[in-house]
PLY file of the C-alpha trace (Angstrom):
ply
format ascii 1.0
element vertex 233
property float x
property float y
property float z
element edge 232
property int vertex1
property int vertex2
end_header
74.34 153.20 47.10
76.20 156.58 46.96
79.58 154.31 46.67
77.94 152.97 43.32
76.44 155.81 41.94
79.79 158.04 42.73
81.74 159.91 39.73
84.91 159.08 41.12
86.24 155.79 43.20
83.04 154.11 41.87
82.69 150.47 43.85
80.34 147.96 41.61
78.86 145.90 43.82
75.60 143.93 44.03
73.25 145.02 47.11
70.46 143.03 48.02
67.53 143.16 46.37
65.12 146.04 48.17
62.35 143.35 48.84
65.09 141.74 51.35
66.11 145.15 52.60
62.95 145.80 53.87
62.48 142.15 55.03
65.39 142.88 56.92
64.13 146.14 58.90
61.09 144.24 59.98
63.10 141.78 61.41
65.08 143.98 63.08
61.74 145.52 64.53
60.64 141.66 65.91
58.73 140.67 63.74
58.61 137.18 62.26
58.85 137.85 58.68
59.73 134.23 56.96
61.81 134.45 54.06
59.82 136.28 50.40
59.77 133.21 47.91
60.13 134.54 44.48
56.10 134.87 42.83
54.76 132.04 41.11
53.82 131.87 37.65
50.49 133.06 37.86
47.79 133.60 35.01
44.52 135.66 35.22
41.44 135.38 33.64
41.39 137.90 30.75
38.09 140.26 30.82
36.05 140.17 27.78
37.09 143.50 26.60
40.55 142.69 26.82
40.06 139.41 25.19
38.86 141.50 21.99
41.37 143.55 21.80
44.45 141.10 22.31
42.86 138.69 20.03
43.89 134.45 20.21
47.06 133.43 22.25
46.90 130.01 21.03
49.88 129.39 18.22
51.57 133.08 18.99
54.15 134.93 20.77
52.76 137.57 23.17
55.52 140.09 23.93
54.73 142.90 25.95
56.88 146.22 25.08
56.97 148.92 27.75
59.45 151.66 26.10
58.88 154.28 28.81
59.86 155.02 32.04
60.17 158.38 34.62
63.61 159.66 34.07
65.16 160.31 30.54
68.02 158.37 31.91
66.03 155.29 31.97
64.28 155.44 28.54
66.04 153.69 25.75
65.89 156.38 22.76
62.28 155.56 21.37
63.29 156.22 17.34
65.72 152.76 18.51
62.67 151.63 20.26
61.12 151.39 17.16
63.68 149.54 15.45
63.22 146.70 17.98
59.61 147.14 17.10
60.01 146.65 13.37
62.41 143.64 13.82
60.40 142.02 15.99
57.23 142.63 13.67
59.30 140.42 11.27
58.84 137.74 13.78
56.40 134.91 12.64
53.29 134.23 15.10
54.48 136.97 17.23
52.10 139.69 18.44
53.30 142.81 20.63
51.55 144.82 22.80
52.78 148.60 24.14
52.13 149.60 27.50
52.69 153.17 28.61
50.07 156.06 29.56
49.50 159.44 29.43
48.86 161.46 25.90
52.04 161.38 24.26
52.72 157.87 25.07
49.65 157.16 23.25
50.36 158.67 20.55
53.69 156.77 20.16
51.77 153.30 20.94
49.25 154.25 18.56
51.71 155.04 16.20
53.26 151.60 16.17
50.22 150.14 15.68
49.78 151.45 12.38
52.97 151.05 11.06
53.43 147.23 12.58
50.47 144.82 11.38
51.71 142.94 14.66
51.32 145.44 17.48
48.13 146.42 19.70
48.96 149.20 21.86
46.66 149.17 25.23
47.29 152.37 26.22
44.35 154.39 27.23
42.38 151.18 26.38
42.38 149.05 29.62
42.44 149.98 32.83
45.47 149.42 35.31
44.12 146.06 37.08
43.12 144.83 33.05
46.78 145.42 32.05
48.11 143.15 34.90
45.79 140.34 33.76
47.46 140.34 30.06
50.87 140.93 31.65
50.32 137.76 33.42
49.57 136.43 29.76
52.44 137.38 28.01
55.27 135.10 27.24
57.93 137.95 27.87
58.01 141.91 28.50
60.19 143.80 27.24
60.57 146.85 29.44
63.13 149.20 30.93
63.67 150.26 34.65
59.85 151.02 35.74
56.99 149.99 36.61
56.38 147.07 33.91
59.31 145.65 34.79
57.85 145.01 38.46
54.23 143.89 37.38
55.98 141.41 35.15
57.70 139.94 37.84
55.16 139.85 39.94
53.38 137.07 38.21
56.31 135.50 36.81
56.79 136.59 33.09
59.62 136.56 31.94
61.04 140.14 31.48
63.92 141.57 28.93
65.19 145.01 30.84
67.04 147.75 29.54
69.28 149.44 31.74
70.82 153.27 31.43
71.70 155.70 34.22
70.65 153.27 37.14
71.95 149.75 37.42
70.92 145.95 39.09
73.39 146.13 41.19
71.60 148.77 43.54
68.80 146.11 44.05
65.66 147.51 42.28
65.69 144.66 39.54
62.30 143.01 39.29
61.97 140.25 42.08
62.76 136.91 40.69
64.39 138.19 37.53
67.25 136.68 36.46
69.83 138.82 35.39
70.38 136.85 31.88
67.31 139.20 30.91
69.18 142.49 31.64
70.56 144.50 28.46
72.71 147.40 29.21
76.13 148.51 28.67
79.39 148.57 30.61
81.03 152.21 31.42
82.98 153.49 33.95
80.14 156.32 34.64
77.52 154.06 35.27
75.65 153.34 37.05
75.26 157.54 37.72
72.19 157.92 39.45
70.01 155.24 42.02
66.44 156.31 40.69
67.24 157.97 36.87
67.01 161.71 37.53
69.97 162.42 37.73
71.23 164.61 34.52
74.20 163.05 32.19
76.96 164.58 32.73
78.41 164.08 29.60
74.52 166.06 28.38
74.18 162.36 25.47
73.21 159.60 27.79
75.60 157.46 26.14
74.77 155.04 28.64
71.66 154.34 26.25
73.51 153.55 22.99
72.54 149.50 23.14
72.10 148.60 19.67
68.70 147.32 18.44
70.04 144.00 17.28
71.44 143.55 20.97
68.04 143.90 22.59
66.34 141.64 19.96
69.03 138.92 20.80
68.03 139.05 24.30
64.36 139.30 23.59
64.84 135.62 21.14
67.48 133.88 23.63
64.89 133.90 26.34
61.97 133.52 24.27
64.00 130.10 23.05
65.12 129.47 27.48
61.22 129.69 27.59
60.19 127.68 25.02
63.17 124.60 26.05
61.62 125.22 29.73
58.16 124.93 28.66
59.13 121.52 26.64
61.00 120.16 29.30
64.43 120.30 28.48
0 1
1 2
2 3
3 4
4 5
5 6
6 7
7 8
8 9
9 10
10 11
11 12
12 13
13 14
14 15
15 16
16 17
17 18
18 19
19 20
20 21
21 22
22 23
23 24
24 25
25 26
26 27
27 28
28 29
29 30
30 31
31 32
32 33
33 34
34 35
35 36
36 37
37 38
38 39
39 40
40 41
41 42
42 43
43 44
44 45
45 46
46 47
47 48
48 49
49 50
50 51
51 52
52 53
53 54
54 55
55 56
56 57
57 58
58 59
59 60
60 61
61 62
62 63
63 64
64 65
65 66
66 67
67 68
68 69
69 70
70 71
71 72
72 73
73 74
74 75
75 76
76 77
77 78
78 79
79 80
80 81
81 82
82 83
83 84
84 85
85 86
86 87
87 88
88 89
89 90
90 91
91 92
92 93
93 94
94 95
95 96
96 97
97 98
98 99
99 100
100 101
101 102
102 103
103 104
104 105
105 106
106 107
107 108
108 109
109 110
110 111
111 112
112 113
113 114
114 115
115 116
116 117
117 118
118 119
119 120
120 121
121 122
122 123
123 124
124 125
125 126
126 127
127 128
128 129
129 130
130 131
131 132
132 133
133 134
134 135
135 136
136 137
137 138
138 139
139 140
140 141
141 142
142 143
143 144
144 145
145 146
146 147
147 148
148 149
149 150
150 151
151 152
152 153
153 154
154 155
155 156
156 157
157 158
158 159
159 160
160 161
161 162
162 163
163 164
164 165
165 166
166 167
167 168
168 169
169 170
170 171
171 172
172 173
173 174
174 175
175 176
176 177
177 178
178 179
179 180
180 181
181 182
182 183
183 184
184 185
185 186
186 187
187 188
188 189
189 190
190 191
191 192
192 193
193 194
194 195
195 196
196 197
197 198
198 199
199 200
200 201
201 202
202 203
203 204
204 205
205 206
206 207
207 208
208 209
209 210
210 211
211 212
212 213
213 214
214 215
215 216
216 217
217 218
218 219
219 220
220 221
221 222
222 223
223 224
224 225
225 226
226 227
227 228
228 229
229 230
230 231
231 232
């Protein structure tokens, strides 16, 4: 990890994932720890508040968008945010749903949701056991490096990330994910940090300059692997 994350000499290369890291320890320990299978799709019952606010699934898109994350090196700017926002608005039969917590990031979700006919944010709405239930609903998340990304992949939705400071490569992408659903950018300088806190040393976070339309072309070519899946192609 400090080989990939180094300013100079940087070496690129893909470490295992951190579930099979830790498989590995317990091993090592005796233990008889088969090998993880990747999580099934799985879909839970919806509560009947949550079923009021996210409205009828049946003939629309659900896209969950999770713009935030710990570190300012893993949040894609949020005014570009909302670009992908208003494009995907545009979309016909799609509805979007922003996940996030804490005051400000309400106030951004809530935002959205006056602006965009489209979006519902959930923030401060539903509880955190409620929001896994509608992840597990969703027919893609958009999220960046956090948490989202993880419950996503947890019960097998299919997940867009965005990637800044930190990279795949150190193992932390969500666990099944294929890597067609990572957006990010190649530069010498990244990735610069393992977690995100580390500062930019160039002070711009250039690492974060994806355009909109290249997220949004992610977001539709696995919306369309989904839909050729789900047809049987």
């Amino acid at each position: 990890k400090k080989a990939l994350v180094a300013l100079e000499n940087k070496k690129l290369v893909q470490l295992k994932t951190t579930v099979e890291r830790y498989r590995e320890v317990f091993l090592a320990l005796g233990f008889d720890l088969p090998p993880i299978a990747v999580p099934p799709r799985v879909r839970y019952s919806l509560d009947a508040e949550t079923e009021a606010l996210a409205g009828a699934h049946e003939g629309k898109k659900w896209i969950g968008i999770a713009p935030f994350a710990q570190h300012q090196g893993k949040i894609y700017p949020l005014e570009q945010m909302e670009r992908v926002i208003g494009m995907l608005s545009q979309m016909p039969g799609v509805r979007l749903f922003v996940f996030g917590g804490g005051a400000a990031e309400r106030e951004y979700g809530e935002r959205m949701e006056e602006k965009y006919g489209s979006v519902v944010s959930v923030i401060g709405r539903i509880k955190l056991a409620r929001e896994m239930e509608l992840i597990s609903h969703l027919d893609l998340m958009l999220s960046m490096d956090s948490s989202a990304m993880h419950m996503a992949s947890l019960v097998a939705t299919p997940v867009v990330s965005v990637w800044g400071a930190t990279h795949p490569a150190l193992g932390f992408l969500g666990y099944g994910c294929p890597p067609e659903g990572v957006v990010q950018l190649d530069l010498p300088c990244r990735p610069c940090s393992v977690y995100g806190q580390r500062r930019c040393k160039f002070g711009d976070y250039r690492c974060m300059r994806i355009p909109p339309q290249a997220v949004l072309d992610r977001v539709e070519e696995c919306l369309s692997i989904r839909r050729a899946e789900e047809a049987g192609c």
